[in-house]
C-alpha positions as CSV (number, residue, x, y, z in Angstrom):
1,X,40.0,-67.2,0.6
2,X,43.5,-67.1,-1.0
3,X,45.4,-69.7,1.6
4,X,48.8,-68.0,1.3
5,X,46.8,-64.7,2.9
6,X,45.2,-61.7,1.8
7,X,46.5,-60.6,-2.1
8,X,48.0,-57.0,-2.4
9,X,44.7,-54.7,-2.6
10,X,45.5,-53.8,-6.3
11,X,45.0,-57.4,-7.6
12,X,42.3,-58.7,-5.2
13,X,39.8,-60.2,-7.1
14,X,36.3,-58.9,-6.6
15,X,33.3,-60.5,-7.3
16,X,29.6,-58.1,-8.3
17,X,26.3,-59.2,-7.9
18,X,23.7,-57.2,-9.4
19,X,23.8,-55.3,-12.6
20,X,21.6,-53.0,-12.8
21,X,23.0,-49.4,-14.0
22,X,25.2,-49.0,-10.4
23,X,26.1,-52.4,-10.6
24,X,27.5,-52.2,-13.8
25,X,29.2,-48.8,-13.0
26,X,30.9,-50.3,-9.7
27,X,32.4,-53.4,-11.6
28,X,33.4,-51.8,-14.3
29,X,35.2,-49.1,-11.5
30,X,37.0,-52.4,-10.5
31,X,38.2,-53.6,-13.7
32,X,39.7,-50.2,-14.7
33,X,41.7,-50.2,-11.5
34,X,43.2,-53.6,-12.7
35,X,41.0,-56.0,-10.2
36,X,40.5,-59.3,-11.2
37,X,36.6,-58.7,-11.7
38,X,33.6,-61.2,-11.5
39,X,30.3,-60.5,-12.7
40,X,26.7,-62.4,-11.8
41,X,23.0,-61.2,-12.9
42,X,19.9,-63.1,-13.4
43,X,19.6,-61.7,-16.8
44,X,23.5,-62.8,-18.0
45,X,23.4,-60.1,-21.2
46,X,23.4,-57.5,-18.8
47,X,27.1,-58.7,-18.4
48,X,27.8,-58.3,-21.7
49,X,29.7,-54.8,-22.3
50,X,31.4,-55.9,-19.0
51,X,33.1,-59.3,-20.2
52,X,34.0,-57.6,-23.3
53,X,36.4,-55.2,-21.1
54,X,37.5,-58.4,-18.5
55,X,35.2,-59.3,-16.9
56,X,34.6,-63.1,-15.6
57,X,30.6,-64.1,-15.9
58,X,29.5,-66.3,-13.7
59,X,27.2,-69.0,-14.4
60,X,25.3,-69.4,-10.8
61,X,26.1,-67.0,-7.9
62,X,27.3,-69.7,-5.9
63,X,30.2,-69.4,-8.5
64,X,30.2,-65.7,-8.7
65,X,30.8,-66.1,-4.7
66,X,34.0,-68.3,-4.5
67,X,35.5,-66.1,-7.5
68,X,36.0,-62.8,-5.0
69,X,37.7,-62.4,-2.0
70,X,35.4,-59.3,-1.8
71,X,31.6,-59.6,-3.0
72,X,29.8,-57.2,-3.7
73,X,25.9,-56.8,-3.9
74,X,23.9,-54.4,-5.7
75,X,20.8,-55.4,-5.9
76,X,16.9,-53.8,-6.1
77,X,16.6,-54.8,-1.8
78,X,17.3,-56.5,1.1
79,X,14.8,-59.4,0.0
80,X,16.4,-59.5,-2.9
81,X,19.6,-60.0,-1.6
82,X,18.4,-62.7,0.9
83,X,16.9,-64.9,-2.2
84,X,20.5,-64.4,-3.6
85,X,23.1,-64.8,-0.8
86,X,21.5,-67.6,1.4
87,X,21.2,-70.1,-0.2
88,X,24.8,-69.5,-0.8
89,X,26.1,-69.0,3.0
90,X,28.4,-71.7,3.2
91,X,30.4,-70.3,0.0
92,X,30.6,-67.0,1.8
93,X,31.9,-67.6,4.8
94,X,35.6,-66.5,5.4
95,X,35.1,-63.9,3.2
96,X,34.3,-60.0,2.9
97,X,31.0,-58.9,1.7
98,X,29.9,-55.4,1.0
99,X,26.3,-54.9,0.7
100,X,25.8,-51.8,-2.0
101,X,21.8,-52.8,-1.8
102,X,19.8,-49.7,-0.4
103,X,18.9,-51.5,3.1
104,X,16.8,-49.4,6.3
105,X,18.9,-49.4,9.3
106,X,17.1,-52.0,11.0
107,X,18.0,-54.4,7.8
108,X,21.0,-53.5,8.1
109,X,21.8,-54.5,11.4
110,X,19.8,-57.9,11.0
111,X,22.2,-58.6,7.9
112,X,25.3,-57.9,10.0
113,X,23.9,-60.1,12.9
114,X,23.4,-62.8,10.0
115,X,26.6,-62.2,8.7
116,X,28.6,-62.7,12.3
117,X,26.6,-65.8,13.0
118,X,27.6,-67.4,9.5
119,X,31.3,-66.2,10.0
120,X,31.1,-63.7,6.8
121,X,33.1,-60.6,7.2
122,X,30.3,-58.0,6.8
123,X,30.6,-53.9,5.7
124,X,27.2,-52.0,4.8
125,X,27.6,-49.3,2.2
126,X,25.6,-46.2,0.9
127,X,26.4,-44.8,-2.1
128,X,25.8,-41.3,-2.6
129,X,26.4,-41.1,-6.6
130,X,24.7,-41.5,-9.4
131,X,26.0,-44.1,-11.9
132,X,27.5,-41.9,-14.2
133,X,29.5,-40.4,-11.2
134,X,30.9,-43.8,-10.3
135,X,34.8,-43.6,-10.3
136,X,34.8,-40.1,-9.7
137,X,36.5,-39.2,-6.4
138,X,35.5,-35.3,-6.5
139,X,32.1,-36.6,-7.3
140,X,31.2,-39.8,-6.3
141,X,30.7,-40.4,-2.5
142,X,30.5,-43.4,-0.5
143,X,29.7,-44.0,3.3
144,X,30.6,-47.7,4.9
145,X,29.7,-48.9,8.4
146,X,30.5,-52.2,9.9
147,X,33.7,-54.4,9.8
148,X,36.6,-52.0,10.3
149,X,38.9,-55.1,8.9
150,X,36.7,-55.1,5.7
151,X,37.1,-51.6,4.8
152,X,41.0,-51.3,5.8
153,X,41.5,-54.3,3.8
154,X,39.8,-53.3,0.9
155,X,40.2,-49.1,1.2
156,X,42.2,-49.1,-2.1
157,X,39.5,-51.3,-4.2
158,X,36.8,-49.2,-2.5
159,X,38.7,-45.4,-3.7
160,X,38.6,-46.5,-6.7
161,X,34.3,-45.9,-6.7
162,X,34.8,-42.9,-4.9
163,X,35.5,-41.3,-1.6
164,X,35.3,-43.5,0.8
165,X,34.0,-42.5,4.5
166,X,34.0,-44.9,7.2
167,X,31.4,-44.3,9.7
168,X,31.9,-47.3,12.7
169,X,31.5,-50.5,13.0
170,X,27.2,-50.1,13.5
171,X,26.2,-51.5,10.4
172,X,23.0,-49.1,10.7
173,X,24.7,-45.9,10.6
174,X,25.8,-46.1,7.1
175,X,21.7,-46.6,5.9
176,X,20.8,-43.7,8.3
177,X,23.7,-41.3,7.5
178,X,22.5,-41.9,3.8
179,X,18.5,-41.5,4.3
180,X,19.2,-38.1,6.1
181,X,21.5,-36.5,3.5
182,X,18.6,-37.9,0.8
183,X,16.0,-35.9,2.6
184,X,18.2,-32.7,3.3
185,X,18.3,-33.2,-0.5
186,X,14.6,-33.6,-1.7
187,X,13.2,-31.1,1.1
188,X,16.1,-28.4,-0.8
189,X,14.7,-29.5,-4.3
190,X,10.7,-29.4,-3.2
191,X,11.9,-25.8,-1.9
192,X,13.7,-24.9,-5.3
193,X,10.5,-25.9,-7.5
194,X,8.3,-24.3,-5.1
195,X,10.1,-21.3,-6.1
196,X,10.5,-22.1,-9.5
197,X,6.8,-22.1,-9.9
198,X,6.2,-18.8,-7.9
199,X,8.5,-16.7,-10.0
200,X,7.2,-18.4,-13.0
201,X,3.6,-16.3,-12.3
202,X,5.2,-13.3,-13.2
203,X,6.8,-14.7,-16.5
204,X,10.5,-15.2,-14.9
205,X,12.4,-18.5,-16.4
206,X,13.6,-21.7,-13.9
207,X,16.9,-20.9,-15.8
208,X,16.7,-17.0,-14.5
209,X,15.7,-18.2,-11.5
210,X,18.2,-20.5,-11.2
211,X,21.2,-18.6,-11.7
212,X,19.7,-16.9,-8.6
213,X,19.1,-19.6,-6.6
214,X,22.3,-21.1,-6.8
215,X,24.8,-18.9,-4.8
216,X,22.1,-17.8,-2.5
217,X,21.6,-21.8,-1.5
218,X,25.4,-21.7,-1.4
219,X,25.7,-18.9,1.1
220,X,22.8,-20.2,3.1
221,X,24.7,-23.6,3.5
222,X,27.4,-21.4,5.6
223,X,24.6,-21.1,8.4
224,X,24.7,-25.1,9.1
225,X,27.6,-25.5,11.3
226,X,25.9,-22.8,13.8
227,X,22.8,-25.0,13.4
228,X,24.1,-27.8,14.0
229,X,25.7,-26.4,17.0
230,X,22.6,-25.1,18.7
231,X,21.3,-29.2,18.5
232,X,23.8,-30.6,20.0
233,X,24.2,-28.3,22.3
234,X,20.0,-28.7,23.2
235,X,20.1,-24.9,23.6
236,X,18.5,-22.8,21.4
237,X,18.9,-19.4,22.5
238,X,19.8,-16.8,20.1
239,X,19.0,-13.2,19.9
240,X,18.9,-13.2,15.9
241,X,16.9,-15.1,13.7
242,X,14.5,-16.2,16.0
243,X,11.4,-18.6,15.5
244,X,9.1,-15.9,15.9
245,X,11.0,-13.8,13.0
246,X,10.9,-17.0,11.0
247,X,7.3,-17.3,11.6
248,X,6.3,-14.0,10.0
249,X,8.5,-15.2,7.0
250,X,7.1,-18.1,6.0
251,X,3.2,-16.7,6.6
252,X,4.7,-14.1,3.8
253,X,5.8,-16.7,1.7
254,X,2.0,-18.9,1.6
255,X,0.1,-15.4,1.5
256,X,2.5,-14.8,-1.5
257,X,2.2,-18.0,-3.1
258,X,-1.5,-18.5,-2.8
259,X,-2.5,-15.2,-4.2
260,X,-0.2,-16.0,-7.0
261,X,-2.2,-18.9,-7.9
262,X,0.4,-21.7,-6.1
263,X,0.0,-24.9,-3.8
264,X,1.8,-24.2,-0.7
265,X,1.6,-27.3,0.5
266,X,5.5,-27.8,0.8
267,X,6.0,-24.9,2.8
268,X,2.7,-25.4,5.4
269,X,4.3,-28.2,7.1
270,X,7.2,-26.1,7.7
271,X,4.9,-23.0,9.0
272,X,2.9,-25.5,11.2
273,X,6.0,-26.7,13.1
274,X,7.2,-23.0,13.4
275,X,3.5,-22.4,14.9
276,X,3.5,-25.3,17.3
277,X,7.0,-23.8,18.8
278,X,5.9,-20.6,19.0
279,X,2.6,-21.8,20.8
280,X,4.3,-24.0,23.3
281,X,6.2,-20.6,24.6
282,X,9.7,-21.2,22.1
283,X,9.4,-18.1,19.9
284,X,12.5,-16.1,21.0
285,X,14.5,-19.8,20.3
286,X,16.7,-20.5,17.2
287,X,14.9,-22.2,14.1
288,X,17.2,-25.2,14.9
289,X,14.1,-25.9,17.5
290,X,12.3,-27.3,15.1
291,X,14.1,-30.2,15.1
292,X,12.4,-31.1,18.3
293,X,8.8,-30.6,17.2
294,X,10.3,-33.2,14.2
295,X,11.0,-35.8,17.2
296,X,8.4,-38.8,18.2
297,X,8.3,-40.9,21.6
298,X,9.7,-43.8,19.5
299,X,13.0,-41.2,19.1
């Protein structure tokens, strides 16, 4: 670390491990905000278009490490990361490390435990961006969990990838705040080509479709805050919109898809837990129910 203190956030110098397509993105994020920026990959020409703008390459990570007062790590996982980081402990204690790897939340809290035991200032990170989108505030989305010193310290490097929510100092929240938005976001999309490919039976284009799809989606998002209500409340009574209601509509939808000629094996799960509801004695309850027959004993 810089023995005269911390440097002014604009011209702390960052080292990035990993660079893959987000690596690259993030470092090159840092050297257009004016960050002293050091770069460190297995395969060094992956650094190439990045030392051209700035960049520092790093011979050995060890170097890479004592180049940053923040490191960063984007690499494929958490095994990954171990290979890369441990042997280098020593040269990362006293600093900040951000871990940008995808990690479950269970890695995520072994890596912070690691981390205070070797002294290293630890913040786990989800990005919720695609590449391109990197450096893009209206676009690009970031969640952090961990060291609250790490992400106050480094807020202004970290805006610079995109908005920046801090989540606590449970290192695990950030990977499971992350996994949950992911599946709201493949269970829409399965939903969207399931329909895609029902409408297409009768000759009507995804694009028609689309255009369709699109602000109905958008007005059906204005429903969450009242779901959302009913589970953390644990009460789902409601005199609207009921799971038996909901029941009879997605029977409609497989009857519908099936004699159209299409799978419905993305909306059976869906029907089965409405079923199970309805047959433990929950019918007049709020869909939001469902989100107990989605629960386990290891909940």
């Amino acid at each position: 670390m810089n023995e005269q203190g911390p440097r002014p956030a604009e011209t702390t110098p960052v080292t990035v491990i990993g660079l893959g397509s987000m690596g690259q993105a993030i470092a090159g994020a840092f050297l257009a905000g004016g960050h002293p920026t050091t770069v460190w990959n297995r395969t060094t020409s992956k650094a190439d278009a990045l030392v051209s703008k700035g960049a520092a390459l790093a011979l050995t990570a060890a170097e890479a490490v004592e180049a940053g007062e923040l490191v960063v790590v984007c690499v494929l996982d958490r095994d990954a990361a171990q290979e890369i980081l441990h042997p280098v402990t020593d040269r990362l204690a006293g600093r900040s490390l951000l871990m940008l790897t995808s990690l479950s939340p269970a890695e995520a809290d072994e890596t912070s435990v690691w981390a205070a035991r070797e002294k290293i200032a630890f913040l786990g990170g989800a990005i919720m961006a695609t590449p391109d989108l990197i450096g893009n505030p209206e676009e690009a989305s970031l969640l952090y969990a961990g060291s609250s010193a790490v992400f106050e310290m480094h807020k202004a490097a970290l805006e610079l990838l995109g908005t920046s929510t801090y989540l606590g100092d449970v290192a695990a929240r950030a990977s499971l705040l992350e996994t949950g938005l992911l599946a709201s976001m493949y269970s829409m999309f399965a939903g969207f080509f399931h329909g895609a490919a029902l409408v297409g039976t009768q000759g009507v284009t995804a694009e028609e479709f689309t255009a369709l799809a699109v602000p109905w989606l958008k007005a059906m998002t204005a429903f969450l805050p009242g779901q959302a209500e009913f589970i953390d409340k644990g009460d789902y009574t409601t005199a609207v919109q009921s799971l038996a209601f909901n029941k009879g509509g997605l029977d409609h939808i497989i009857r519908i898809s099936e004699h159209q000629g299409i799978d419905a094996d993305i909306m059976k799960p869906i029907a089965e837990l409405i079923d199970r509801q309805v047959e433990a004695g929950h019918g007049s309850d709020s869909l939001a129910r469902l989100i107990e027959g989605m629960k386990t004993s290891k909940a």
